[in-house]
Structures are given as C-alpha cells and as structure tokens.
LUMRO-641971 format. One line per 2 residues: number of its first residue (from 1); their letters; for each residue z negated, y negated, x negated of N, C-alpha, C. Coordinates in steps of 0.05 Angstrom, whole numbers, plus 5000, padded with zeros to 4 digits. Each point is the difference from the previous one (the first is absolute). Example, Ala and Ser with C-alpha at 12.3 -4.5 7.8 and 13.67 -1.06 7.14 Angstrom:
BEGIN
1	AS	4844 5114 4736 5000 4976 5018 5000 4976 4982  5014 4979 5007 4999 4976 4984 4986 4978 5015
This chain:
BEGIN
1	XX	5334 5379 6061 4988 5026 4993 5008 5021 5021  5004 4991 5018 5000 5020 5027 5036 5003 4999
3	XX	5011 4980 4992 5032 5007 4995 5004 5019 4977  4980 5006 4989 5012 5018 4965 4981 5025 5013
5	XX	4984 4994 5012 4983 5036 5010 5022 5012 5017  5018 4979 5019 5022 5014 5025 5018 5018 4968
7	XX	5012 4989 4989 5020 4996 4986 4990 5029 4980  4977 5000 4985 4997 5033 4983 4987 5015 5020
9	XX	4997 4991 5028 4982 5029 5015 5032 5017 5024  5016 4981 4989 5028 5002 5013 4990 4995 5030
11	XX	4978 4995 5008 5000 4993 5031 4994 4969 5010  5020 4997 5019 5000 4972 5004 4988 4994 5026
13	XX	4986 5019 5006 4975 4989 5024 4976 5018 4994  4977 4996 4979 4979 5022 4994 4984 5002 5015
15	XX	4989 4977 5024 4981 4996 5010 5016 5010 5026  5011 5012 5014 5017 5001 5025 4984 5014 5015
17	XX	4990 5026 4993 4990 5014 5012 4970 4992 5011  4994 4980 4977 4974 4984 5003 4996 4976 5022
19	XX	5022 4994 5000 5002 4977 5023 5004 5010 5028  5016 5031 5002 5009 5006 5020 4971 5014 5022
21	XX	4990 5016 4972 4965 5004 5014 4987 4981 5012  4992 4974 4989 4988 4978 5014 5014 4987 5014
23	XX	5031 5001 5003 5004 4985 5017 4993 5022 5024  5008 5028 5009 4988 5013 5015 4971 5003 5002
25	XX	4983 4988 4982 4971 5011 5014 4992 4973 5008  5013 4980 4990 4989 4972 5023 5020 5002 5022
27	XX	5019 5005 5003 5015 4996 5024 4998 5025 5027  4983 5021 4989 4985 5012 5015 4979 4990 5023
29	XX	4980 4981 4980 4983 4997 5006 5005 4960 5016  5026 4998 4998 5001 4970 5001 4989 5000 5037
31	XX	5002 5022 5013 5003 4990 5030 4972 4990 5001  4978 5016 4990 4970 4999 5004 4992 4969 4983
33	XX	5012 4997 4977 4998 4977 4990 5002 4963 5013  5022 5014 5009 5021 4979 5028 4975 4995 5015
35	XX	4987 5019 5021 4984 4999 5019 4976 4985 4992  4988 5005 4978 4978 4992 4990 5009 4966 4988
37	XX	5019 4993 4999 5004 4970 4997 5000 4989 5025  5017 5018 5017 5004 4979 5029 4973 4994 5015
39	XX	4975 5025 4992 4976 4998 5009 4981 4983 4985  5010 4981 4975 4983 4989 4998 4998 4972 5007
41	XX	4971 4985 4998 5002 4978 5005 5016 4976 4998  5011 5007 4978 5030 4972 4985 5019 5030 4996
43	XX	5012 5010 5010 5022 5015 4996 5022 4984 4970  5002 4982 5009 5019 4986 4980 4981 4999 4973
45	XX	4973 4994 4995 4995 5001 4982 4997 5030 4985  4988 5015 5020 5000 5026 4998 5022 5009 4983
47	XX	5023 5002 5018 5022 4999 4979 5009 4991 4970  4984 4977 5001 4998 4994 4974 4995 5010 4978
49	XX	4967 5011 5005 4982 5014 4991 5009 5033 4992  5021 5007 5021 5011 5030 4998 5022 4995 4979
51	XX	5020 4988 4996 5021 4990 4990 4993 5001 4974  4970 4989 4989 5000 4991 4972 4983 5034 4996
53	XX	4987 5002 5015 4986 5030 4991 5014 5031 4995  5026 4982 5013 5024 5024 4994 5007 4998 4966
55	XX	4996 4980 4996 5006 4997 4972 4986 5014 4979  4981 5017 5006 4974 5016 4984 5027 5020 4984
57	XX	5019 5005 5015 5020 5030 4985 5012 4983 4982  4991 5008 4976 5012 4995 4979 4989 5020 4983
59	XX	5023 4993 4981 5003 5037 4981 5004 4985 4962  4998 4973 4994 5002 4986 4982 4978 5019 4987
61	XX	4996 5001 4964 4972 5017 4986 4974 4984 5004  5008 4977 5012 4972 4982 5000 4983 5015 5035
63	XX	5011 4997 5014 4996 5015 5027 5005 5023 5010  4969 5000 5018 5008 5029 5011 5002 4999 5029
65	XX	5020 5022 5013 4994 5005 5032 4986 4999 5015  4997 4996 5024 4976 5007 5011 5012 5025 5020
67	XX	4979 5016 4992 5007 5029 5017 5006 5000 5030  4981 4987 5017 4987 5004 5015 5009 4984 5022
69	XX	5030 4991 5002 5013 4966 4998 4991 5001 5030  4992 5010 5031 4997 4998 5018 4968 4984 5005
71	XX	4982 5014 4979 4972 4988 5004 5008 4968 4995  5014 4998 4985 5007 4974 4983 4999 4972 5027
73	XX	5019 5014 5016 5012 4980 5024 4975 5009 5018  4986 5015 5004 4985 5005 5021 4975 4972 4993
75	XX	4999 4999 4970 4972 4979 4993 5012 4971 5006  5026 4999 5000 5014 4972 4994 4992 4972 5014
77	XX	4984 5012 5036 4982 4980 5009 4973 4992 4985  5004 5005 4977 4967 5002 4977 5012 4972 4980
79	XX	5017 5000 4996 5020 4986 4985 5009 4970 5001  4984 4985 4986 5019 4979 5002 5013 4985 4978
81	XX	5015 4976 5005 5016 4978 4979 4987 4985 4985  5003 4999 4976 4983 4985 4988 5018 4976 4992
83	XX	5023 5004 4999 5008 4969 4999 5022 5008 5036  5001 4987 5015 4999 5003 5030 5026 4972 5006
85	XX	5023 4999 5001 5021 4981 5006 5011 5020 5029  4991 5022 5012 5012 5011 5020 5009 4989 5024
87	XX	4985 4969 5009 5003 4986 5026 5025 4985 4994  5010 4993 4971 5018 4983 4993 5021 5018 5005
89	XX	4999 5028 4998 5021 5016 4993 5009 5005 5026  4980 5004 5019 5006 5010 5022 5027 4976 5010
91	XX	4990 4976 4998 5003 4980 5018 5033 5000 4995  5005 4996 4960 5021 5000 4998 5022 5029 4997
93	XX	4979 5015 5007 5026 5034 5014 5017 4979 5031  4974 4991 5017 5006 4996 5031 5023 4982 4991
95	XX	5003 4978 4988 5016 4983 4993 5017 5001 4990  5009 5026 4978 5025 5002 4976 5016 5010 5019
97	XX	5022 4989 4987 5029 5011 5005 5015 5036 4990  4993 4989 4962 5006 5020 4981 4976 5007 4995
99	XX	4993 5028 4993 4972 5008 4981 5008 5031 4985  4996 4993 4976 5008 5022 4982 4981 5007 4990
101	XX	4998 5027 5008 4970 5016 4996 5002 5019 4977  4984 4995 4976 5013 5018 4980 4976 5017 4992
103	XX	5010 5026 5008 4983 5019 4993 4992 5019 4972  4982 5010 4999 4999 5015 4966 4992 5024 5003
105	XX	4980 5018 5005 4999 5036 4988 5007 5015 5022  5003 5018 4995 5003 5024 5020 4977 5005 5015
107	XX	5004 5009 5028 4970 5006 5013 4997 4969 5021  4991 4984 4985 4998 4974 5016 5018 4990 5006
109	XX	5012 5017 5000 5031 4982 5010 5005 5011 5032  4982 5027 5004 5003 4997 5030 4977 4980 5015
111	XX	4977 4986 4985 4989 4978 5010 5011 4973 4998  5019 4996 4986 5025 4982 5001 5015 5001 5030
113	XX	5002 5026 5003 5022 5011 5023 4985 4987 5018  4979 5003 5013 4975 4982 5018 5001 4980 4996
115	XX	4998 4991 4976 4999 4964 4997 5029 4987 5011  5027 5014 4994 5019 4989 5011 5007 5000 5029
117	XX	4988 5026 5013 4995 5003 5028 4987 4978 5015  4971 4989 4985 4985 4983 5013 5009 4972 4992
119	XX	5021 4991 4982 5007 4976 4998 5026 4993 5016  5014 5034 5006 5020 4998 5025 4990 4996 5026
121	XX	4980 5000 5003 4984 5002 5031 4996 4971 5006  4982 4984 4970 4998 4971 5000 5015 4985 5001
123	XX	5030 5005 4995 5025 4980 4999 5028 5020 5000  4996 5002 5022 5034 5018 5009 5012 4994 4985
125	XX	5008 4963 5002 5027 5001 4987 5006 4995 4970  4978 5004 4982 5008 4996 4970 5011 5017 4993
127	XX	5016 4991 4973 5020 5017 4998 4982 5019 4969  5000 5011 5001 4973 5023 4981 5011 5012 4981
129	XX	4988 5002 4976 5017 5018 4978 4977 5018 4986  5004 5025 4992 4980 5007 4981 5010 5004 4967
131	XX	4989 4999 4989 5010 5002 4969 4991 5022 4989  5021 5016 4976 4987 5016 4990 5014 5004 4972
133	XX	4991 5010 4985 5012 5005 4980 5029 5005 4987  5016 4993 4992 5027 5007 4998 5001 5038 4995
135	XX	4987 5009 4980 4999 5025 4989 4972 5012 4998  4995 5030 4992 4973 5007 5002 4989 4996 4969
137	XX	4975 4981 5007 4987 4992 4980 4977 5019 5007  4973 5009 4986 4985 5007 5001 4986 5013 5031
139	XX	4987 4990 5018 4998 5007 5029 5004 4983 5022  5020 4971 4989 5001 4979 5017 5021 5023 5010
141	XX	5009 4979 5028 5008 5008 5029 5031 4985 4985  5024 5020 5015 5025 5004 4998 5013 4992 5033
143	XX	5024 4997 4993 5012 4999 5022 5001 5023 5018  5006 5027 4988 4996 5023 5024 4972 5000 5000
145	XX	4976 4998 4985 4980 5005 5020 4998 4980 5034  5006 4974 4984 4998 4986 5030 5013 5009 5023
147	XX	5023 5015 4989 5021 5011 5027 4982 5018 5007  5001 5017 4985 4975 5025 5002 4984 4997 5025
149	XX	4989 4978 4998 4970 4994 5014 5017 4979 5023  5015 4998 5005 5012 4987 5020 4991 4966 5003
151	XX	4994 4986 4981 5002 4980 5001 5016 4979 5000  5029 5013 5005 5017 4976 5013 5003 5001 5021
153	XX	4980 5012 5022 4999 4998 5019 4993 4965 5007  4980 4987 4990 4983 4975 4995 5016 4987 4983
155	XX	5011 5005 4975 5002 4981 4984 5037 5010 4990  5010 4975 4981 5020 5007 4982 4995 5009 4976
157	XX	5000 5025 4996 4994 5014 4964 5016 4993 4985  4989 4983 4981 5025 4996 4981 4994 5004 4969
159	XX	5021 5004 4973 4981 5009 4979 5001 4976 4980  4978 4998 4987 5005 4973 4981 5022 5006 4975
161	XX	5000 5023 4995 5030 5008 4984 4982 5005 4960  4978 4997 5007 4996 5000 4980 4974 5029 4991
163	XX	4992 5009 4980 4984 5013 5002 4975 4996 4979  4994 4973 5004 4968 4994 4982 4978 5000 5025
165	XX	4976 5008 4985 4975 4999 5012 4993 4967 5021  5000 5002 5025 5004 4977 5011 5022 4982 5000
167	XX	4998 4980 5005 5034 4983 5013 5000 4981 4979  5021 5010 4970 5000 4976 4987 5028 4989 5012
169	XX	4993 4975 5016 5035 4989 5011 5017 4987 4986  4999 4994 4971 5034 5010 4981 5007 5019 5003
171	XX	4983 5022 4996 5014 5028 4998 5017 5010 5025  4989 4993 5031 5007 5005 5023 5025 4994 5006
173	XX	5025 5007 5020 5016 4997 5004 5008 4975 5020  5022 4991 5001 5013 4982 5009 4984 5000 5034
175	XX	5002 5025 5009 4996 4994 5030 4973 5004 5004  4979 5008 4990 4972 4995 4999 4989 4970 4986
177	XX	5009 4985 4982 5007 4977 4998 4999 4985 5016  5027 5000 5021 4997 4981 5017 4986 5005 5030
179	XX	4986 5027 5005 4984 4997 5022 4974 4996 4989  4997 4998 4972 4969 4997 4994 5004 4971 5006
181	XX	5020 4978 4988 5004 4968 4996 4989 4994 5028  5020 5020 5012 4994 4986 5029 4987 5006 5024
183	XX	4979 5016 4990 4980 5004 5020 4971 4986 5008  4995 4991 5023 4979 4986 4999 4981 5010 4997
185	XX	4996 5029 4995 4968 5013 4996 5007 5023 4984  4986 5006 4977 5009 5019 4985 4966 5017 5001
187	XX	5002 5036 5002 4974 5006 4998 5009 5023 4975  4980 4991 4986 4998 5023 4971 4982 5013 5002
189	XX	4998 5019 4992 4981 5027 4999 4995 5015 4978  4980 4993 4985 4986 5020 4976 5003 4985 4984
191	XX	4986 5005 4972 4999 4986 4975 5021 4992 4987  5026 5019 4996 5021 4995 4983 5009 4977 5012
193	XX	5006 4990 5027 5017 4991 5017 4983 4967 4991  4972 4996 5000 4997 4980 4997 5003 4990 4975
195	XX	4988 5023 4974 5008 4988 4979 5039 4987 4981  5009 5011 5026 5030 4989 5001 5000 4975 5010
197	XX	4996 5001 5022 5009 4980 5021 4978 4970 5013  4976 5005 4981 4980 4980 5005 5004 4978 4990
199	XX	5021 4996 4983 5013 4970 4983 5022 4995 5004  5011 5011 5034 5034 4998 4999 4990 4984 5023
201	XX	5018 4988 5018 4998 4990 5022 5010 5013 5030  4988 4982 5017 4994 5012 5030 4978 5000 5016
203	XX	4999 4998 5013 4979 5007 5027 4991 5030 4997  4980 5004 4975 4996 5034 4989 4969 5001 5022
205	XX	5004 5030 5002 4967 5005 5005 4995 5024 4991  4982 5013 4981 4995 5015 4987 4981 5022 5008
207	XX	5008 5010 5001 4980 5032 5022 4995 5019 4975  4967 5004 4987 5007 5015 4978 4961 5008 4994
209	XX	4999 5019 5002 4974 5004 4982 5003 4998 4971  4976 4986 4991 4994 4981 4968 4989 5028 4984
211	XX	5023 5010 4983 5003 5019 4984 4995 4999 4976  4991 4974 4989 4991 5001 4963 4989 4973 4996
213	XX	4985 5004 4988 4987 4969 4984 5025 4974 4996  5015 5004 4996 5021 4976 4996 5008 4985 5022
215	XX	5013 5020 5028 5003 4984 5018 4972 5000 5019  4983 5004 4997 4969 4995 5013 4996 4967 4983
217	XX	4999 4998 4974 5000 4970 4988 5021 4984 5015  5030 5008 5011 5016 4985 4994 4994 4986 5039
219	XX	4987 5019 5010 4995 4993 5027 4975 4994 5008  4978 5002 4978 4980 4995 5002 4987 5016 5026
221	XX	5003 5036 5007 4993 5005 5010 4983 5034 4992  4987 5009 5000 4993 5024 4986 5016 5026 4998
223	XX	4994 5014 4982 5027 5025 5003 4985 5021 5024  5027 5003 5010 4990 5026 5033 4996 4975 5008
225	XX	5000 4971 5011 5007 4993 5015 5026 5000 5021  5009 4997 5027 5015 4991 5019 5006 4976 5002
227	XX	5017 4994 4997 5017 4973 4996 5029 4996 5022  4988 4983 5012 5025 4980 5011 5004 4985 4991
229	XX	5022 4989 4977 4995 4979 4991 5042 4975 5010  4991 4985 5012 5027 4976 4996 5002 4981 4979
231	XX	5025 5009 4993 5006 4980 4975 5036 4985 5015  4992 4967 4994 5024 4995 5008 5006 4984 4983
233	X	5032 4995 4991 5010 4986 4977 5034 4989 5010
C-alpha cells in the first residue's frame, strides 16, 4: 500500500519531514534523558524501560503520538516490565561477540542511539550493527536518519535492503542475512519487527510496547504493556 501511495503521490519519502521533526525533538532532549537513566537505580534497566517507551511515536491510523514525549521519559522510573528477561539480556550483551540491533520509528531511534552507547560501554569489543530499513516506509528509521543522529559513532548502520513494515528476512538482502545468521544477540524494537521475526531464529529479544489485542494474546501480556521478552530458537 505504501509502495502505490509513493508511486501516485509521486513522492518517494512522504513521511520525511515527519521523521526529521522527531528525530530532532528527541535528540534535543536525548542529553536530559541520558542523565536521568544514568541516575537511576538499574540504569541498564532504566534503559530498557526508555528504549521501549521511545516506541510510543508511531503515526500508523490505529495510533496516536504522544505530544508531550519529554514528560513521557521523565515518568519512566514509574514504569515497569511485565514480561522482564532484562538480567538475561544484560548478561548476554557482556558476553556476545556480534549483536544486531534492529531498530523501527523515527524519534526513538535517538533512544536507540543511548542503547547502543550503553551496550558499547558494557562490551568494548563487540562488533555492533544497527538495522534499518532498506527504503522509506511509513516513519520507520532509514539509513540517513541514523547518520543523521550519529549513530555510527557506536554501532555499524547497515540497511536490510528491503522496504516492508518490520524485518521480513526473505525479503532482506544478502549482507543483513548473514550478520543477522551470525549474531549472538539480536535486539528488535516495536511491533512490526516482532510480528516478522518471532518465528525465525536466533538469540531475539524483543523491546516493544503491546499495541493490540492479538499480540497481547500471543504473549499473554495486556495491551500498553512493557515487554522484555527472549525468544531463542
């Protein structure tokens, strides 16, 4: 659908200007955000907690924004996991070699930028990738936003080559392929990403607020829940 709206609106990025606002009004606010993780009691979980609450920007007709996105992170010590695998995650960040971190909307992708910062801090030497969309789909994150926002400072940006809602990996290209095969920790982010990638294999861990009755059944956790969830296959 979103390939035949590019195609009669003759524009092949509609959402650009939309992504480029939020990625500037979180990455404004990312320093104060930063601070308020490192101050809290589990920083690492904290992070957690910020990571998936970045996920609120979405522009899909089922969802709406939240205006106000600073109050958002200010409550986030209010906040917890309802399904909670974060000690496992931690352990195996300290331990992986490869970890391909695949990101989804605009906006939270400069709380991505933090999450890759703080998994560079935990293990110097992994070798780090972030994922993003091959092309602009709706308000997922592109390869120039990540440059944008300087996150190959931390990580390798690379694009899955494809442009459907989340990571379907037929569609993805040869060289996202083989760093997804071969990574020992893969982190997904947002709904599309799991409803792709929750029946494929890997060492997944799923970072995503529970957005609709279907995947709340399929996780058995309530919708507007926070979810850490590991799935390994």
């Amino acid at each position: 659908m979103f390939q035949i709206l590019k195609k009669h609106t003759r524009n092949n990025d509609p959402y650009k200007e939309v992504r480029k606002y939020y990625n500037h009004l979180l990455n404004e606010h990312s320093d104060t955000i930063e601070k308020m993780i490192e101050e809290a009691d589990d920083p690492f979980y904290q992070m957690i907690i910020s990571a998936i609450l970045g996920n609120i920007i979405d522009f899909s007709p089922m969802h709406h924004c939240v205006d106000d996105i600073l109050d958002v992170f200010k409550k986030a010590n209010e906040k917890k996991l309802t399904i909670d695998h974060h000690s496992q995650l931690l352990l195996d960040i300290i331990t992986a070699k490869k970890i391909l971190y695949i990101g989804d909307n605009c906006g939270e992708i400069c709380i991505d930028k933090l999450f890759l910062k703080q998994i560079r801090q935990l293990n110097e030497n992994v070798e780090l990738y972030f994922g993003v969309r091959g092309a602009p789909v709706i308000n997922d994150s592109v390869a120039e936003d990540a440059y944008d926002l300087g996150i190959d400072r931390y990580a390798h940006i690379i694009s899955n080559g494809d442009t459907s809602l989340g990571t379907v990996l037929s569609r993805t290209n040869q060289v996202f392929q083989k760093i997804y095969r071969e990574a020992d920790l893969i982190i997904c982010k947002g709904s599309a990403n799991f409803e792709s990638l929750s029946d494929t294999y890997g060492n997944r861990y799923f970072l995503m607020m529970v957005k609709c009755d279907v995947i709340a059944k399929y996780v058995n956790a309530p919708v507007h829940s926070l979810i850490c969830l590991n799935i390994k296959s």
